[in-house]
BADO-94132 format. One record per residue (C-alpha): x, y, z. Coordinates in steps of 0.2 Angstrom, whole numbers, padded with zeros to 4 digits. Each point is the difference from the previous one (the first is absolute). Example, Ala and Ser with C-alpha at 12.3 -4.5 7.8 and 13.67 -1.06 7.14 Angstrom:
% BADO-94132
> px|py|pz
> 0062|-0022|0039 $
> 0006|0017|-0003 $
% end
This chain:
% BADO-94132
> px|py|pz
> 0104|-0224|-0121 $
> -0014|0000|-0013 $
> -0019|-0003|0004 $
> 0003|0007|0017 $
> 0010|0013|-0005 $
> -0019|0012|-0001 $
> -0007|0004|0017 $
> -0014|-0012|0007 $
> 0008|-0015|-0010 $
> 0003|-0017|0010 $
> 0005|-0015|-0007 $
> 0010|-0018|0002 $
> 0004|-0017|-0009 $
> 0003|-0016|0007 $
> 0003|-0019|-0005 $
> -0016|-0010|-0003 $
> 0008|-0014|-0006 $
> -0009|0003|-0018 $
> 0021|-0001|-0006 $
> 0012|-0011|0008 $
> 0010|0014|0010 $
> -0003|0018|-0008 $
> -0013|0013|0006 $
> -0016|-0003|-0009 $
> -0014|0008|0010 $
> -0002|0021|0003 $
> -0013|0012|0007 $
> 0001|0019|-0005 $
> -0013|0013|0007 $
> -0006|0015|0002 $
> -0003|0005|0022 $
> -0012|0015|-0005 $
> -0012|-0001|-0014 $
> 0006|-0001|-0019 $
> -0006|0000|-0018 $
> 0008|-0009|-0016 $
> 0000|-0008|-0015 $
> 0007|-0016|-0009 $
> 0004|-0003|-0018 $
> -0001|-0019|-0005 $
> 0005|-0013|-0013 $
> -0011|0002|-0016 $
> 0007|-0020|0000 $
> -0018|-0008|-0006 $
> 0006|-0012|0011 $
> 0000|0007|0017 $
> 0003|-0005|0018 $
> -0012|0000|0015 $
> 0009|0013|0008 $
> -0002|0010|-0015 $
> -0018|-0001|0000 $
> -0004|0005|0019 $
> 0011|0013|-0003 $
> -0011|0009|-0012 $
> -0015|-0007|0008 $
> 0006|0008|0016 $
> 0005|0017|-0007 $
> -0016|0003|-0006 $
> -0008|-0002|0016 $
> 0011|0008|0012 $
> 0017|0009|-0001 $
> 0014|-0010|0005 $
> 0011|0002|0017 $
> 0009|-0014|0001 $
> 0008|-0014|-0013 $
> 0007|-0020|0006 $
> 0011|-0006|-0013 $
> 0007|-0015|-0002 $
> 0013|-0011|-0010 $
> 0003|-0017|-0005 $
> -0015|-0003|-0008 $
> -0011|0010|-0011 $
> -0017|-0005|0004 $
> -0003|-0002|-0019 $
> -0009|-0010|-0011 $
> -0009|-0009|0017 $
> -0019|0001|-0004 $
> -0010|0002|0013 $
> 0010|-0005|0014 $
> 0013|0014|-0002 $
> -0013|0012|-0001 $
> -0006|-0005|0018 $
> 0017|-0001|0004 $
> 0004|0015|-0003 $
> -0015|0008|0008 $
> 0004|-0009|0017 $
> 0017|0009|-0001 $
> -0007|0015|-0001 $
> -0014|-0002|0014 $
> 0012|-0007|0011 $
> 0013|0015|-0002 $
> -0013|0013|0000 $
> -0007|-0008|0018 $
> 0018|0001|0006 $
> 0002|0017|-0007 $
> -0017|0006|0006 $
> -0005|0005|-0016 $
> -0015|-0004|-0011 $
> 0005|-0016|-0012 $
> -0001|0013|-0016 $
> 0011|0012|0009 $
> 0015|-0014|-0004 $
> 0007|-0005|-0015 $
> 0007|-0015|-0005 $
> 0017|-0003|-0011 $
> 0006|-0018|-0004 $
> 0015|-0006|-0011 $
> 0009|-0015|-0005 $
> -0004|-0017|-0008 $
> -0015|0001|-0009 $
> -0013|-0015|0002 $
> 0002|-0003|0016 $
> -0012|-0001|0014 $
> 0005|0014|0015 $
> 0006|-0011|0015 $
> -0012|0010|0012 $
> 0004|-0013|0015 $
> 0018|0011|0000 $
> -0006|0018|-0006 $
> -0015|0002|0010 $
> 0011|-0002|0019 $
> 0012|0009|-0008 $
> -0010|0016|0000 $
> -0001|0002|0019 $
> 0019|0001|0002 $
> 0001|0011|-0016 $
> -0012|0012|0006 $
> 0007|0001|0016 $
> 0016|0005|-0003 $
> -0004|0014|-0013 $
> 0011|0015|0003 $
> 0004|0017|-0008 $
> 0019|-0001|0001 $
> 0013|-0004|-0016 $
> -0001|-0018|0007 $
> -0019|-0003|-0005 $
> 0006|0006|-0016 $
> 0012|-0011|-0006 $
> -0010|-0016|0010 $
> -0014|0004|-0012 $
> 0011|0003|-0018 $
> 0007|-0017|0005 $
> -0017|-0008|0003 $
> -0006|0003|-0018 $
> 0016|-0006|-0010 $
> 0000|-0016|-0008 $
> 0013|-0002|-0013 $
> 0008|0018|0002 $
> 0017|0000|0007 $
> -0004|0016|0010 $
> -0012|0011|0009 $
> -0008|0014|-0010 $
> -0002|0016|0009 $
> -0001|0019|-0003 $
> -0006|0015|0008 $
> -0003|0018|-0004 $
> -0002|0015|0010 $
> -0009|0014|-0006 $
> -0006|0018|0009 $
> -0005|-0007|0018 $
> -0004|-0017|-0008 $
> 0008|-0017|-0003 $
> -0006|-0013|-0015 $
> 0007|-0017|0002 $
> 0001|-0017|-0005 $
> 0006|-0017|-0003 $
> -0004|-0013|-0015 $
> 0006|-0018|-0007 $
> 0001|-0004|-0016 $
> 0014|-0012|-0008 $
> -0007|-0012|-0015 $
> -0019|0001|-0009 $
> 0002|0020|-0001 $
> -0008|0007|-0014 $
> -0009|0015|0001 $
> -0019|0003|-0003 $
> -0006|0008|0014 $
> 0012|-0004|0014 $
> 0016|-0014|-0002 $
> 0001|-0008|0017 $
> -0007|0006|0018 $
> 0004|0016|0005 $
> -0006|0009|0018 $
> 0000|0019|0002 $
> -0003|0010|0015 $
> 0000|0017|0004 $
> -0008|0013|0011 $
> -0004|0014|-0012 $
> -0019|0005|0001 $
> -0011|-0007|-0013 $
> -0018|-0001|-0001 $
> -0006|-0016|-0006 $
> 0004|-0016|-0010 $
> -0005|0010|-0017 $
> 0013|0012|0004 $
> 0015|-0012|0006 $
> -0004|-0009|-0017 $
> -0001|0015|-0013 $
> 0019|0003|0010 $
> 0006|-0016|0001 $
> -0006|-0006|-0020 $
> 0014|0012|-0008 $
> 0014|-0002|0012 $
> -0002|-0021|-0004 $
> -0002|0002|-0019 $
> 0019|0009|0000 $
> 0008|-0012|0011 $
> -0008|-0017|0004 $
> -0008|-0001|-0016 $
> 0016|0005|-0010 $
> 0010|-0016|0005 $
> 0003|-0015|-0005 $
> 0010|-0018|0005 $
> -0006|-0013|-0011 $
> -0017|0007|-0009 $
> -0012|-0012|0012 $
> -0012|0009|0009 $
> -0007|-0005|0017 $
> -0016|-0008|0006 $
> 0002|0010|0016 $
> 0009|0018|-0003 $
> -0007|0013|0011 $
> 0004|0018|0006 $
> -0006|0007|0015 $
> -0001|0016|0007 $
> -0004|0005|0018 $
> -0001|0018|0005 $
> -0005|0006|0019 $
> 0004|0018|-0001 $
> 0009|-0001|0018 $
> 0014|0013|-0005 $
> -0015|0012|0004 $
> 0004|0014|-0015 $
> -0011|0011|-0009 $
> -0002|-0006|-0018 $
> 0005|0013|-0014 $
> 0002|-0001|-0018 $
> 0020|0000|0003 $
> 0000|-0015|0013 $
> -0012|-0009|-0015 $
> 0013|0003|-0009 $
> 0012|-0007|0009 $
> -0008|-0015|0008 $
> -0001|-0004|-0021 $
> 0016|0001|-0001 $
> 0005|-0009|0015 $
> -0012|-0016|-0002 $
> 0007|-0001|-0019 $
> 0016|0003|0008 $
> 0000|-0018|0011 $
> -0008|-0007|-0014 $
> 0014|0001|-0013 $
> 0012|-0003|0014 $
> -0009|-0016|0004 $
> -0004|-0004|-0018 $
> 0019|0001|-0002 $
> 0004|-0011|0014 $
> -0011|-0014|-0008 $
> 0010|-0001|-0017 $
> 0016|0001|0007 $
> -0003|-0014|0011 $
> -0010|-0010|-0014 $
> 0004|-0018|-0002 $
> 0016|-0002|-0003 $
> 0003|0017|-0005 $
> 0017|0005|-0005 $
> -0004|0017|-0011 $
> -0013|0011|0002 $
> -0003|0010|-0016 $
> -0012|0017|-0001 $
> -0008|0000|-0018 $
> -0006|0018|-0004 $
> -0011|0003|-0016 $
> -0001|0015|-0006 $
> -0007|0011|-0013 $
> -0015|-0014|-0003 $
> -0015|0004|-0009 $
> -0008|0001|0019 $
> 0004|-0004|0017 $
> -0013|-0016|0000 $
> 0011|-0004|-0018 $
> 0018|0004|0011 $
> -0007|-0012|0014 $
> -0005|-0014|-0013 $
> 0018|0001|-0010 $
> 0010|0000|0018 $
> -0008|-0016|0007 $
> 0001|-0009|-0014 $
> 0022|0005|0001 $
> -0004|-0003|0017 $
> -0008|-0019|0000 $
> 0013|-0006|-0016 $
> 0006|-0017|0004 $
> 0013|0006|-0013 $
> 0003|0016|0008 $
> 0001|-0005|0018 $
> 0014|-0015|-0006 $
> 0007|0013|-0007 $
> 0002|0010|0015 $
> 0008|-0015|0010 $
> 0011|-0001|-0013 $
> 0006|0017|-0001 $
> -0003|-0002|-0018 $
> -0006|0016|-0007 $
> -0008|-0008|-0014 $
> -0013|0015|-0004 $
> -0008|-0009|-0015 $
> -0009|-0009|0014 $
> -0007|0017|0005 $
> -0004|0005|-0014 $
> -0009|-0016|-0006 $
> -0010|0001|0018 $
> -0004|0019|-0004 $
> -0008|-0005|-0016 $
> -0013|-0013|0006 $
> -0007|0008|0014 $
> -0016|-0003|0000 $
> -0012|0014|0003 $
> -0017|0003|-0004 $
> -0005|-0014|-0010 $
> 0016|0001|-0010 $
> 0016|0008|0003 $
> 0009|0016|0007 $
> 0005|0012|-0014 $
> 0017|0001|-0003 $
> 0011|0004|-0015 $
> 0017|-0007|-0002 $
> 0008|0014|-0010 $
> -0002|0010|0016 $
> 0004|-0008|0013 $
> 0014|0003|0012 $
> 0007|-0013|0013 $
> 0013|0003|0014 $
> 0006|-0013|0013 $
> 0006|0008|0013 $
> 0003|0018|-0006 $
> 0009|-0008|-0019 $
> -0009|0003|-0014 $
> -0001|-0018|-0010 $
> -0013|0005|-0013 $
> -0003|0018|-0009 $
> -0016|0001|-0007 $
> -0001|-0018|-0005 $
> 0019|0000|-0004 $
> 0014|-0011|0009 $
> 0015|0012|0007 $
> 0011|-0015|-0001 $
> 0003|0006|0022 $
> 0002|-0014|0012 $
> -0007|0006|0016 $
> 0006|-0005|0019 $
> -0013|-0011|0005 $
> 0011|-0010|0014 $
> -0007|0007|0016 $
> -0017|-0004|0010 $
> -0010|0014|-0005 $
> -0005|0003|-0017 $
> -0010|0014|-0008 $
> -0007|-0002|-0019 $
> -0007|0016|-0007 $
> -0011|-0002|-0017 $
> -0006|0015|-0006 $
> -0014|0000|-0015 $
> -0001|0015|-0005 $
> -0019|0002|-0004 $
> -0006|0008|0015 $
> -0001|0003|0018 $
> -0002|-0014|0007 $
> 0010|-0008|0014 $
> 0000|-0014|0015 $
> 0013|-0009|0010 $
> 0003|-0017|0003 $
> 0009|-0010|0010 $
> 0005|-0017|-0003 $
> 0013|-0015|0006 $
> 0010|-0011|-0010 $
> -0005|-0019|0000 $
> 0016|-0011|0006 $
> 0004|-0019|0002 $
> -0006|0003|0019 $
> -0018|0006|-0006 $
> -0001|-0016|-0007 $
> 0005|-0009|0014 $
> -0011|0008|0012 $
> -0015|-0002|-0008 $
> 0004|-0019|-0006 $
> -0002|-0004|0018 $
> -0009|0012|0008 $
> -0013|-0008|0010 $
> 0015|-0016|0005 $
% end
């Protein structure tokens, strides 16, 4: 159970025939009124969903999201804006809501026209079979997937509340903003769409926007929040606290799931940067590890060839220039082994055999510190992307 895991959730997927056999059209919403927030592609290139989104959330808060996959209603002119506006009035008339009350999520193909003659009568059956059970759940991780190989859910429970939620995300994941779509739920009380977003901006800058696949970012990323306050508590500084903590909670667990089921993924490493100049310095130094070529062949490899790292480390481009970073200091450990001592080689081969890697640089010039996460790039990658769309 995930989106309806939060009290006065509903939600369901179905087969529109947008994809040959799979789940590809889903409803989630709120029973009782809600707020929220989304975070978007900062892509300059950006699909029609995208843009009512925003356009939405700026005139009403949201209740309810229709998500499809398949096809990403990007790069379609004109015609996908309207198309995407028809999805959303038709669901909002099924739903009873006002058409800005729904927000609508597409991926797939980009540059493709939205077959409406098979998503529009789809929304009748959709909506009508919305439930609140673990069923609904699981219909509606399925309906978003694309080229994942399995449903991502999560869900944590916090003092007499529940924060839930299911994303996709396999290939064209590269953070900057949001890396894929993402739908959170829960029935914590917040007040308004400013609110969900000051929560929801910090808990998706650690997680989504600290991953990485293959360094492409989307035209139609998006993270969206629904809050209804059905779990009926008295907010307190404490139970602010730990909704925080819970929402950044399904957020890293989700985040996590994405990487690890990355096109063709057959390691998932964590990059840690410490001791940077800053933290917006650690961040720029652990994406540039984290998007390598080098580094990520590497990974399939199981080769622990740390010059790599080292040689990413050094041109990571911040600011107009580069991260600071002194070689005579820096420390480098791949998974716990120290192979570099302040700029000198210990001569230690380290085990890098397994499916989970860790590479710790430390800089030693200051405080700063991010995470990464990251996949390796394998023969499959290339495979699936050489034919993606036949």
């Amino acid at each position: 159970m995930s989106v309806t895991a939060p009290k006065g959730f509903t939600a369901n997927g179905v087969h529109a025939g947008i994809r040959r056999q799979k789940l590809d059209l889903a409803i989630v919403r709120s029973t009782v009124p809600a707020v929220g927030a989304g975070m978007f592609t900062v892509n300059r290139v950006q699909a029609a969903p995208v843009k009512l989104c925003k356009a939405s959330l700026a005139l009403e808060e949201p209740w309810a999201v229709v998500a499809n996959s398949g096809n990403a209603n990007a790069c379609t002119g004109l015609r996908g804006d309207i198309d995407a506006r028809a999805v959303q009035a038709e669901a909002a008339r099924l739903l009873g809501l006002k058409s800005e009350q729904v927000l609508v999520l597409s991926t797939g193909v980009i540059g493709q026209p939205l077959p409406m003659g098979k998503i529009l009568p789809a929304l009748r059956p959709c909506a009508d079979g919305m439930a609140d059970g673990p069923d609904a759940g699981r219909r509606t991780a399925e309906a978003i997937m694309t080229t994942d190989l399995r449903s991502k859910e999560s869900v944590a429970q916090g003092p007499g509340f529940t924060v839930g939620g299911t994303a996709k995300g396999s290939g064209m994941i590269h953070p900057n903003m949001a890396t894929m779509l993402a739908i959170l739920t829960t029935d914590y009380p917040l007040a308004s769409h400013a609110e969900a977003l000051a929560l929801l901006r910090p808990a998706v800058h650690e997680s989504f926007n600290a991953i990485t696949v293959d360094g492409d970012c989307s035209t139609n990323d998006t993270v969206v929040l629904l809050a209804n306050g059905a779990s009926g508590i008295t907010r307190t500084p404490a139970t602010d606290a730990a909704f925080s903590e819970c929402l950044r909670s399904v957020c890293m667990d989700l985040s996590a799931q994405v990487v690890a089921d990355g096109e063709g993924c057959t390691v998932v490493a964590e990059v840690k940067v410490t001791g940077a100049a800053n933290d917006d310095e650690a961040r720029a130094i652990a994406q540039r590890i984290a998007t390598s070529p080098l580094v990520k062949t590497a990974l399939f490899g199981h080769d622990a060839n740390w010059g790599r790292v080292l040689s990413a480390a050094g041109s990571a481009p911040y600011n107009g220039g580069y991260a600071h970073l002194d070689p005579e200091r820096v420390c480098l450990r791949y998974n716990g082994t120290l192979v570099l001592d302040r700029g000198a080689p210990t001569g230690v081969e380290p085990d890098v055999s397994g499916t989970d890697m860790t590479i710790e640089l430390d800089l030693d010039i200051g405080d700063g510190r991010f995470m990464y996460l990251t996949s390796d790039f394998s023969y499959e990658y290339v495979r699936i992307n050489a034919d993606y769309r036949t």
